[in-house]
Structure formats: C-alpha cells, structure tokens
C-alpha positions as CSV (number, residue, x, y, z in Angstrom):
1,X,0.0,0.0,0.0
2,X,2.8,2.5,1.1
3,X,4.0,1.6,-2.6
4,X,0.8,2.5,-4.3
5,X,0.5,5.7,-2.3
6,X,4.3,6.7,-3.4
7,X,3.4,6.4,-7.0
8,X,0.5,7.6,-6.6
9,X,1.8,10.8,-5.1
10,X,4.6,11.2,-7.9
11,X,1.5,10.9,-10.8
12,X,1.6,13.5,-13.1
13,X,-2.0,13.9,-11.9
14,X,-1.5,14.4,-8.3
15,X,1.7,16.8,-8.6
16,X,-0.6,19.0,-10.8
17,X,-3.0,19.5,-8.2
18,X,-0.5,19.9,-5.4
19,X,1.4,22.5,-7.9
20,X,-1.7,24.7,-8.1
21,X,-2.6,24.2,-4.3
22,X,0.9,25.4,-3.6
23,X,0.5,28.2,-6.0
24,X,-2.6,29.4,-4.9
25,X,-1.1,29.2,-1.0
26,X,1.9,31.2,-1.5
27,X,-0.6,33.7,-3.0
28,X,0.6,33.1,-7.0
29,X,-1.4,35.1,-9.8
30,X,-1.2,31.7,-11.5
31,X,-4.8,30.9,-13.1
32,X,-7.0,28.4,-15.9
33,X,-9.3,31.1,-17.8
34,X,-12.8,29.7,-16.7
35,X,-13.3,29.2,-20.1
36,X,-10.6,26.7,-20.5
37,X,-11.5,25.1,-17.5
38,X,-15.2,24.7,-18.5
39,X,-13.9,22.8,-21.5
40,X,-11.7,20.8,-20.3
41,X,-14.5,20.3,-17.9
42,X,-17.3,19.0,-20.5
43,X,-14.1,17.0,-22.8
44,X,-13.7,14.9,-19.2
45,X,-17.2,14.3,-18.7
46,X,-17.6,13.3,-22.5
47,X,-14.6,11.1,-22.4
48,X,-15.3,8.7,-19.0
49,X,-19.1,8.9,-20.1
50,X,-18.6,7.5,-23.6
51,X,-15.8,4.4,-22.3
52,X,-18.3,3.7,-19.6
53,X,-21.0,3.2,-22.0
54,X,-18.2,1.2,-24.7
55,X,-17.5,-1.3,-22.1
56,X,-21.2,-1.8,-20.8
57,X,-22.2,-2.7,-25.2
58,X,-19.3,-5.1,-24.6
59,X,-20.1,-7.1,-22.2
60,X,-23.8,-6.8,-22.0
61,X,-26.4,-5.6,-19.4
62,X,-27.1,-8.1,-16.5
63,X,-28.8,-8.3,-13.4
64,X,-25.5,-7.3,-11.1
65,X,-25.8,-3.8,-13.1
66,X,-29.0,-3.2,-12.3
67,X,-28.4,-4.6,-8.0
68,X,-25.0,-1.7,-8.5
69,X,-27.3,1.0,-9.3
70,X,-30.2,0.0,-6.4
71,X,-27.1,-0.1,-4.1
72,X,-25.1,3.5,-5.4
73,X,-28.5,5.1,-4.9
74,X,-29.5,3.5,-1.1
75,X,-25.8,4.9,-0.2
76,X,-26.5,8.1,-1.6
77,X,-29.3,8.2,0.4
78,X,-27.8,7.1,3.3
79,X,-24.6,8.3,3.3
80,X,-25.5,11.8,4.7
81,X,-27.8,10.7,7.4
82,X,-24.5,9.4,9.0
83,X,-22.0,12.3,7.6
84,X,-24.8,15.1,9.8
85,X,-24.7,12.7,12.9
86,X,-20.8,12.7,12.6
87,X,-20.2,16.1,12.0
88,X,-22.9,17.3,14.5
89,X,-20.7,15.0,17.2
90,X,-17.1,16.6,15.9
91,X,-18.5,20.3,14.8
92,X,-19.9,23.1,16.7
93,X,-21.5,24.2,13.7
94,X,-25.3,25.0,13.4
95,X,-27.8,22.2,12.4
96,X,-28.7,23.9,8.6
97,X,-24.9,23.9,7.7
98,X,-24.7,20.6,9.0
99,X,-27.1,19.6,6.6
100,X,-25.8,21.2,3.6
101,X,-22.6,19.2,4.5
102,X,-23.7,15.8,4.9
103,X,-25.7,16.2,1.6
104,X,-22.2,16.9,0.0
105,X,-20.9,13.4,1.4
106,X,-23.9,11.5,0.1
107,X,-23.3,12.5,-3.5
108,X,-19.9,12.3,-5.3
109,X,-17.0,13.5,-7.0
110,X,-17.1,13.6,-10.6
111,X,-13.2,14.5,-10.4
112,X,-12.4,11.8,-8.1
113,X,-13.8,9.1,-10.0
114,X,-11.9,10.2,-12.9
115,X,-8.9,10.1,-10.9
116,X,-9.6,6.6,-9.2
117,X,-10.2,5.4,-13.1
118,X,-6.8,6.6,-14.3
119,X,-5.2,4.7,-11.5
120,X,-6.7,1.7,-12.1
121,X,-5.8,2.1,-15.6
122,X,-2.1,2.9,-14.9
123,X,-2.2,-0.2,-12.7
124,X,-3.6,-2.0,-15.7
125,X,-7.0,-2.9,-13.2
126,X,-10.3,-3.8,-14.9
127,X,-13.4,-2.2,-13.9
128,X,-17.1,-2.6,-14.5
129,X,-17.7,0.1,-17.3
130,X,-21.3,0.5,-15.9
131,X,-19.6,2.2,-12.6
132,X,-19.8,5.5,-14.4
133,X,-24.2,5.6,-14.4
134,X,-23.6,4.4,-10.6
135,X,-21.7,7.7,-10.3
136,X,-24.7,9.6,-12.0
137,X,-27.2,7.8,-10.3
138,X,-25.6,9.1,-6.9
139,X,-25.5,12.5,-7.6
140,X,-28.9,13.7,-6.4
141,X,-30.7,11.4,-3.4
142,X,-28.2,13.1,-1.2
143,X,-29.5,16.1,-1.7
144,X,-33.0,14.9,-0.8
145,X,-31.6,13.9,2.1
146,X,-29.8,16.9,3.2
147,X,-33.0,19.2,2.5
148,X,-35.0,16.3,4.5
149,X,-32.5,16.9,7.7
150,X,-33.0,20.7,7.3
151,X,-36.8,20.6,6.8
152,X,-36.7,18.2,10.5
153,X,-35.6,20.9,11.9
154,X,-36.9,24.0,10.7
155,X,-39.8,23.0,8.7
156,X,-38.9,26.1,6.5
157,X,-37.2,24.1,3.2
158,X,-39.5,23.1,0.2
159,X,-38.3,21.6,-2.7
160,X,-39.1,23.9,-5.5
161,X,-39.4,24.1,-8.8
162,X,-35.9,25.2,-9.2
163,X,-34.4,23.0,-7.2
164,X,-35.8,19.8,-9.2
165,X,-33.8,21.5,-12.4
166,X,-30.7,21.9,-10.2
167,X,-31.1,18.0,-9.0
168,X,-32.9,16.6,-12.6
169,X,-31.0,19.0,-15.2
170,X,-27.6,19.1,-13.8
171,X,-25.4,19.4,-16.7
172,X,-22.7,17.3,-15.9
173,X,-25.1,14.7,-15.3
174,X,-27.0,15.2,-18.3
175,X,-23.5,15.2,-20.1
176,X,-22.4,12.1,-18.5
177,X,-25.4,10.1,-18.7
178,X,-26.0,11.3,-22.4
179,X,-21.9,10.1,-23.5
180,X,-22.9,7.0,-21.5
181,X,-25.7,6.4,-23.9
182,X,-24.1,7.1,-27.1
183,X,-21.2,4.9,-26.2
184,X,-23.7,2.4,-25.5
185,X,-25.1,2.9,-29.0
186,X,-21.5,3.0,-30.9
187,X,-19.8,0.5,-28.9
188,X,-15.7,0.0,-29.9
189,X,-16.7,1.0,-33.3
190,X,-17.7,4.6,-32.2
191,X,-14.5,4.4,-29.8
192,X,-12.3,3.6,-32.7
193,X,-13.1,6.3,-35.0
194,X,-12.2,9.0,-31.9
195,X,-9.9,6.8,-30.1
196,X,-6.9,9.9,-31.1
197,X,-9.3,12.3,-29.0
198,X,-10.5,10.6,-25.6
199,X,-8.0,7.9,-25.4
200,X,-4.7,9.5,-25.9
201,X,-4.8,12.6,-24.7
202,X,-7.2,12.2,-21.5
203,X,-4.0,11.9,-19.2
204,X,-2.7,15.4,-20.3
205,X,-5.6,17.4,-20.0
206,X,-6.7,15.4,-16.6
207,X,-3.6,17.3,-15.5
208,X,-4.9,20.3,-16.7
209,X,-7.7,20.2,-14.8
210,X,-6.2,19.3,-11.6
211,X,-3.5,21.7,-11.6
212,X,-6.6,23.8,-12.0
213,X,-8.5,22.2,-9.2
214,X,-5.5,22.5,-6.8
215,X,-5.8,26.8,-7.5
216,X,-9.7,26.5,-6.3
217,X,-8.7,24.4,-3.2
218,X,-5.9,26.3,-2.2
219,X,-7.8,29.4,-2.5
220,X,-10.5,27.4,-0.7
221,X,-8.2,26.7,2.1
222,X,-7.1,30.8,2.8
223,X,-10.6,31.7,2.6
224,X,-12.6,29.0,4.1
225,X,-10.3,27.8,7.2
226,X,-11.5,31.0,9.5
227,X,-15.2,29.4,9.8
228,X,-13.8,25.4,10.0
229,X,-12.9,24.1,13.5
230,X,-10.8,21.5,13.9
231,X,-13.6,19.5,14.2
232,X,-15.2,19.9,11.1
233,X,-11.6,19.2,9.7
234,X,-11.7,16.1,10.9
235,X,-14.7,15.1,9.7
236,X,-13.8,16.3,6.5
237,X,-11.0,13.3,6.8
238,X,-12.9,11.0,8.7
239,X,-15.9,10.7,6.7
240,X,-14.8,9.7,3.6
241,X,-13.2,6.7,5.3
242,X,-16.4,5.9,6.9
243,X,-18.0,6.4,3.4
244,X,-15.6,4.3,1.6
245,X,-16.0,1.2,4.2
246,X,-19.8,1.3,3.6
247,X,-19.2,1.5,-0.2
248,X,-17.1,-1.6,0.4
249,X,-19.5,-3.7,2.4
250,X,-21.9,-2.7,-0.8
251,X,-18.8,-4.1,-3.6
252,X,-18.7,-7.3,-1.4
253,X,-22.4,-7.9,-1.1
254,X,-22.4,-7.0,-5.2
255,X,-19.4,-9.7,-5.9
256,X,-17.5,-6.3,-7.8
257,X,-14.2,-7.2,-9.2
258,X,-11.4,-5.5,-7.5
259,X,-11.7,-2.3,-9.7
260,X,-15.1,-2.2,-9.2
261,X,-15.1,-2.5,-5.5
262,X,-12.3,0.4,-5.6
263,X,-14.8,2.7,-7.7
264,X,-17.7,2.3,-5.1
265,X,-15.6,2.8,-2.5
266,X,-14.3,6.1,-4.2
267,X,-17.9,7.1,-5.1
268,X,-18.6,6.6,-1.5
269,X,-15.9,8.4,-0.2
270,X,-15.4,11.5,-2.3
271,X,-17.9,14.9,-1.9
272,X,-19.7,16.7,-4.2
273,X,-18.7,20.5,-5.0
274,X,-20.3,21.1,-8.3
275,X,-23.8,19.4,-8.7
276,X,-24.6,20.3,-4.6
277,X,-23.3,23.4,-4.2
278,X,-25.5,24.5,-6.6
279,X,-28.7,23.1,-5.6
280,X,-27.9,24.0,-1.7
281,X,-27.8,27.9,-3.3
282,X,-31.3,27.0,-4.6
283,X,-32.7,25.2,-1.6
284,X,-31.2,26.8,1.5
285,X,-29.1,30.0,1.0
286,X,-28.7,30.4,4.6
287,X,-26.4,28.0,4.8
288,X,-22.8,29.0,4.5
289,X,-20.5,28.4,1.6
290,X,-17.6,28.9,3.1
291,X,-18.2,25.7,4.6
292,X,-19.4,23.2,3.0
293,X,-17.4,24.2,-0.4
294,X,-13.7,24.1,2.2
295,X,-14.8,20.8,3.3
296,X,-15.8,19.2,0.1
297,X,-13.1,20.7,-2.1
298,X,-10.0,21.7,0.2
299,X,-10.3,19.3,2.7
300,X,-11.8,15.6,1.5
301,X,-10.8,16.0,-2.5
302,X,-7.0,16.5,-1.3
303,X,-7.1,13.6,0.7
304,X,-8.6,11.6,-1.3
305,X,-6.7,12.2,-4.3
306,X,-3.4,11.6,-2.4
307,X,-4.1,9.4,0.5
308,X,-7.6,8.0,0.1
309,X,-7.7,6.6,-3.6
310,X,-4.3,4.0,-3.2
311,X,-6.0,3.4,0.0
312,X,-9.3,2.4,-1.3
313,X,-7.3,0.5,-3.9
314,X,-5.2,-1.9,-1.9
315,X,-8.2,-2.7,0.7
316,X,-10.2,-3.5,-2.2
317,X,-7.8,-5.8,-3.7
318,X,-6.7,-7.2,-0.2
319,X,-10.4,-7.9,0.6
320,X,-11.7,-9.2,-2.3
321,X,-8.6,-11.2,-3.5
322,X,-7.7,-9.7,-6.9
C-alpha cells in the first residue's frame, strides 16, 4: 500500500494538483481562464461517459448492473444521514450547515472518479464500465436527504421548482449520462473512429484540470479555514473513510471485481462541490459556503486524491482477492 501511495503521489496527476494548491497558497497570480477550465471540464465528462458506455455494449447488461445501481442510490441516500450525525458530534457548527454538508458526502466526485479510473488504468486494473451511471445515479438522493434533515428541523425548506432542475437538469449529469448512452449505441466501433481524441490525450488534459482544481482548493483553504474548527476538519477526513468502508461492504455484497469494488468505495468516499453546491444555493441560501465548499473541495478531495484513492485501492484488492 505504502508503494501504491508513493506512486500515486509522484502521478503527473497528483503533482498538478499539489502545484496549483501550492501556487494558490503562497498567493501566485497563477490561473486556468474559466473558459478553459469549463472545457476541459465537459471534454472529461464526454470522455469517461462514452468508455463507460463502450465497455457496458461489450459485455452486455445483466442483473448485477442493475443490484450496483439500487445499491449506489441507497448509499446516496444514506450516506448523509451518518455524515450530519458525525459532524454534528465533531463540529460546533449550526444544524442547517450541518445539513448542507452531509448532503455533499452523500453525492460524489465527478473528479475523483476520474482520478480513481486513471489509476486503475495505470495499474492495468479492470473495472465494471457501468460504474460510471452508478456515479450519475448518486448524484442527487443526497441532496433529498440533506433538505429532508434541514426541513426536521426548521420545517422552513420546500423543494421547488428550481431546485428539481438543479437535481434533474444538472449538466454534468446530463453530459455524462448522455456520452454514456451514445457509447452504448456506438460501442468499440464509435471508440475507434475517436480513439486519437478521448483515449490518448485524457492523461494530459486530466492534468490540466487538476493543476486547475489544486488553485480553487488552495484558495479554498485561505478563505474558508476562519469558519472550520478543527472539528469539522476532521470530519472532512474521517468521513470519507467511513463512506468508503460502507461502499465496500456494498462491492462485497455486489461480488464487484477488484476495480469495481475500488470505484464504489471512491464514489462513497469522495464529496460533491459542483452538482450540490448548486442546488444548496437553490434550496437553503442560509447555509454558508464557506463551509461546505472548504470541506468538500480543500479538505476531502485532497485527501482523497493523495491518500484515500491507493487506499481504497489496496483494501479493495486485499479484501476481495484480486
């Protein structure tokens, strides 16, 4: 494991990230144009999406997909129930941002899947390709969740109108799912004839956007850390843990392959700070920012990415045999 995590660590991926985290520490004008970033973005999304959907026409729909998916959503749903009574035991913060946290643990990482993928491809790993519409199904029955805690308490949170678009309409579900489906439909015919353009280069740009991702969290960090006690920072390392060991009980109930039972855990494990985020503006603007984007983003995605991931990878292969 200490092996895994050393080359892990020296990635090109991971060094990325730390360079713009140091970069943005030390107070560097060192930036990705949002507009560049929202591409690479959408090129990510496109390229995990479509392979997912490739290897699923390969081998075939069966029952075990459709038992992952039942089981990716239950955790979803579950997953913040626990994350609000953990943090509510760590944390002195109030009940609402509370809330707005735990329904940022529930749903997952786009990013860090990505990541967890390119390791197991480096490590020449197979997964089940269907793991990626388990990562879109887990995107929004957290965030029923979360506005079910907050409405316990105060009675005062509906789910609008708005809201359902944020949850329903997300486009980086909508993205995903949709290169999902057209991978389906192509199968390795349709990945041969752009092979050159998701293939090939997805390790460069991954870096791109990471080195990118390491600027928001270390901005996150200088901005964010006044309103965090250490409480909540322990949580925000704690949790995912937690997360990933329930996502493993799931893999071994499922029978995943070793891959596979890395990506649930990784799903399980990692927080949500684009599709949440957005519907907590919606749903409950009283909650703060501040602290449940430093959590998500500049405290769990940095240890997962560099600790967590060759983690989840050697207990999944240690548990499961592979």
């Amino acid at each position: 494991m200490l092996d895994l995590a050393l080359n892990n660590l020296l990635s090109p991926i991971v060094l990325s990230f730390l360079l713009g985290l140091g970069a943005a520490l030390a107070r560097s004008d060192l930036s990705v144009p949002e507009a560049v970033a929202k591409g690479i973005s959408i090129y990510l999304l496109f390229a995990i999406g479509f392979k997912g959907g490739v290897s699923v026409a390969d081998n075939g729909f069966d029952l075990r997909l459709g038992a992952t998916l039942l089981a990716g959503v239950a955790l979803s749903f579950a997953l913040p129930l626990l994350a609000f009574l953990l943090l509510r035991l760590l944390s002195g913060i109030s009940r609402v941002d509370a809330a707005a946290v735990a329904g940022h643990y529930g749903s997952i990482s786009i990013v860090t899947f990505v990541a967890a993928t390119s390791i197991l491809s480096d490590a020449g790993i197979a997964a089940e390709g269907y793991m990626v519409a388990v990562a879109a199904a887990m995107e929004a029955p957290a965030i029923l969740t979360a506005l079910w805690l907050i409405a316990r308490g105060s009675g005062e949170t509906r789910v609008e109108g708005d809201l359902w678009r944020e949850i329903l309409l997300n486009g980086s579900i909508v993205l995903l799912l949709g290169a999902f489906a057209i991978g389906i439909l192509t199968g390795a015919d349709g990945l041969a004839r752009i092979e050159s353009f998701i293939v090939s280069p997805f390790q460069g740009v991954l870096c791109l956007f990471l080195l990118d991702m390491g600027l928001v969290a270390g901005r996150g960090l200088r901005s964010g850390a006044k309103v965090l006690d250490s409480g909540a920072i322990a949580f925000g390392v704690v949790m995912p843990v937690c997360g990933a060991a329930a996502g493993l009980l799931a893999a071994l109930v499922l029978g995943l392959s070793p891959g596979g039972a890395m990506l649930l855990m990784t799903l399980s494990a990692s927080a949500s700070y684009i599709a949440v985020p957005a519907a907590m503006r919606v749903a409950v603007p009283q909650a703060n920012p501040a602290i449940y984007l430093t959590l998500s983003l500049a405290v769990t995605f940095p240890f997962n990415l560099t600790i967590g991931l060759p983690l989840y990878l050697s207990v999944a292969q240690t548990v499961t045999g592979g």
